[in-house]
N, C-alpha and C positions, 0 to 999 in steps of 0.2 A: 622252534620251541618243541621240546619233547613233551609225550603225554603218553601216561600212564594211567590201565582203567586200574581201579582198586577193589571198584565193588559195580554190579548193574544188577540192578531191579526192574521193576516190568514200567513205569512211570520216568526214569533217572538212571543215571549212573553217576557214578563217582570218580573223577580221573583226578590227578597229579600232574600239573603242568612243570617245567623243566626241575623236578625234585624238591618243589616249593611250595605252590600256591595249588592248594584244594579247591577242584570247582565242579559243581552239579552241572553236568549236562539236563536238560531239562525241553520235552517238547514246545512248541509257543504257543499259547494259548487264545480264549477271545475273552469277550466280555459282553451284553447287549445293553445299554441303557433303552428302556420302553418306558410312554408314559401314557396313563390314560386319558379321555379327554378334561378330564378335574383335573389333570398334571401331576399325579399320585406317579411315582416310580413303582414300577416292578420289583418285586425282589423276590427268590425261593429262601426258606428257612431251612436249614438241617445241620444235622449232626457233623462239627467237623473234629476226628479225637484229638486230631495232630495241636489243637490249641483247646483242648477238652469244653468246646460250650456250641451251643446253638446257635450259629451266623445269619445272620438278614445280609447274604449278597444279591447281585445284580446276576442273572443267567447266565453262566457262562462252564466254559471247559476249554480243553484239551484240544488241537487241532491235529485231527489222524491224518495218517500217513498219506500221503498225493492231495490232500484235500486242502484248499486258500480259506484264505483267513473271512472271508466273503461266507463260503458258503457253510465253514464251521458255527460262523454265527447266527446264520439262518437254522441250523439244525439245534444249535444248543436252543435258544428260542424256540422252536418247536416242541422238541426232546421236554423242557422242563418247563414248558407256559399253555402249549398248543395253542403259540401263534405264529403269524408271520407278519414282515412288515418291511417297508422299504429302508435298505439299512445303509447307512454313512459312515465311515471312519470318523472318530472323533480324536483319536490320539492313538499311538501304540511306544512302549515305552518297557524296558526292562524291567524286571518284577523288584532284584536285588543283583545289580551288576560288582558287587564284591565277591560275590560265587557261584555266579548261577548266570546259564545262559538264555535263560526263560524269558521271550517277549510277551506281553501280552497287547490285544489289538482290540482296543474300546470303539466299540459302536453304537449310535443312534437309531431305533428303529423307528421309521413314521409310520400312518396307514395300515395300522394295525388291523387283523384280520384274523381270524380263526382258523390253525390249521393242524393236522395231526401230526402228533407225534408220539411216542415212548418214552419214559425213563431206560436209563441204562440198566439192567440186571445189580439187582443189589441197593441200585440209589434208590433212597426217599429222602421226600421234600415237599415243601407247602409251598403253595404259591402266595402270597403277602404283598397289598400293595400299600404303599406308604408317603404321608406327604414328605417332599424332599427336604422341608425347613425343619420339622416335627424327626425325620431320622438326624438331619445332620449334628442338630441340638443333643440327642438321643446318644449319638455316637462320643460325640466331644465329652459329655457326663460319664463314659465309659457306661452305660446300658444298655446299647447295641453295638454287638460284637460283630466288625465286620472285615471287610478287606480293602487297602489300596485304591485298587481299582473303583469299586463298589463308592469310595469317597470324592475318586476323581469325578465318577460320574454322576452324583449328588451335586458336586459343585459348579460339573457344566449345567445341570439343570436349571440351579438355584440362578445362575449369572444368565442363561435363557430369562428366565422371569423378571431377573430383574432389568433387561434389556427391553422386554417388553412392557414390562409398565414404564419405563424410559420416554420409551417411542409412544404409548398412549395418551401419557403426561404431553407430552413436546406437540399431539396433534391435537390435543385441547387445550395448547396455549396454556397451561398452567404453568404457576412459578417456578423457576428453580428448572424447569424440564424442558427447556430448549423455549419458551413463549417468550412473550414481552415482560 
């Protein structure tokens, strides 16, 4: 397969694979789902123009150069929360495999803990936590503008919760939940 760049910018390039198919090289990204102990999600708020409005995502960025997808999302958690916490892969999945080589790599953080970090030169952002039913509802109505990711990990939230009260039902023998 031939490839042709056409265009590179400081985030991407642009190449032409065998004089056909247009595709975004693209660094991989991460992602962190954190909840607190009310099981509110994390989210930062900002400006994104590339889809001109305010997003509620989950923490995340861009994983630099020599650096695993482990400790990009301990830094991105840091960088835009000032926290840290013990983190778990929960899925990692292509962003848009029709042109773009961009993975990103969802994580759980438990054992949340306060730690330091920085914004990137330039970023602002709020930190916003949010109950995960109250955003998911929020999103689907088209009120909260978010990403992908940010919904995948709303919804492993939501099926946490609802496995837990599963398991709570089924251990106090209530109906319907695993009892008599």
């Amino acid at each position: 397969m031939t490839e042709r760049r056409i265009f590179q910018g400081r985030i991407l390039d642009l190449v032409v694979l065998d004089d056909r198919w247009e595709v975004v090289r693209h660094a991989d990204a991460v992602a962190v789902l954190a909840r607190d102990a009310t099981g509110r999600v994390l989210g930062v708020v900002q400006r994104r123009p590339a889809v001109a409005a305010d997003t509620w995502e989950l923490p995340a960025g861009l994983i630099d150069a020599g650096e695993g997808p482990v400790a990009a999302a301990a830094r991105e958690l840091a960088e835009e929360a000032n926290l840290a916490g013990d983190l778990t892969l929960i899925a990692q999945a292509f962003v848009s495999p029709g042109f773009t080589d961009e993975r990103v790599h969802l994580f759980e953080a438990r054992a949340l803990r306060p730690a330091a970090g920085a914004l990137d030169d330039g970023e602002e952002l709020t930190v916003a936590w949010r109950d995960p039913g109250e955003a998911w509802a929020a999103a689907l109505r088209g009120e909260l503008t978010t990403s992908m990711v940010t919904l995948l990990g709303l919804r492993h939230a939501l099926a946490a919760d609802a496995a837990g009260a599963d398991a709570a039902g089924a251990a106090a023998g209530g109906p319907g939940q695993g009892g008599p």
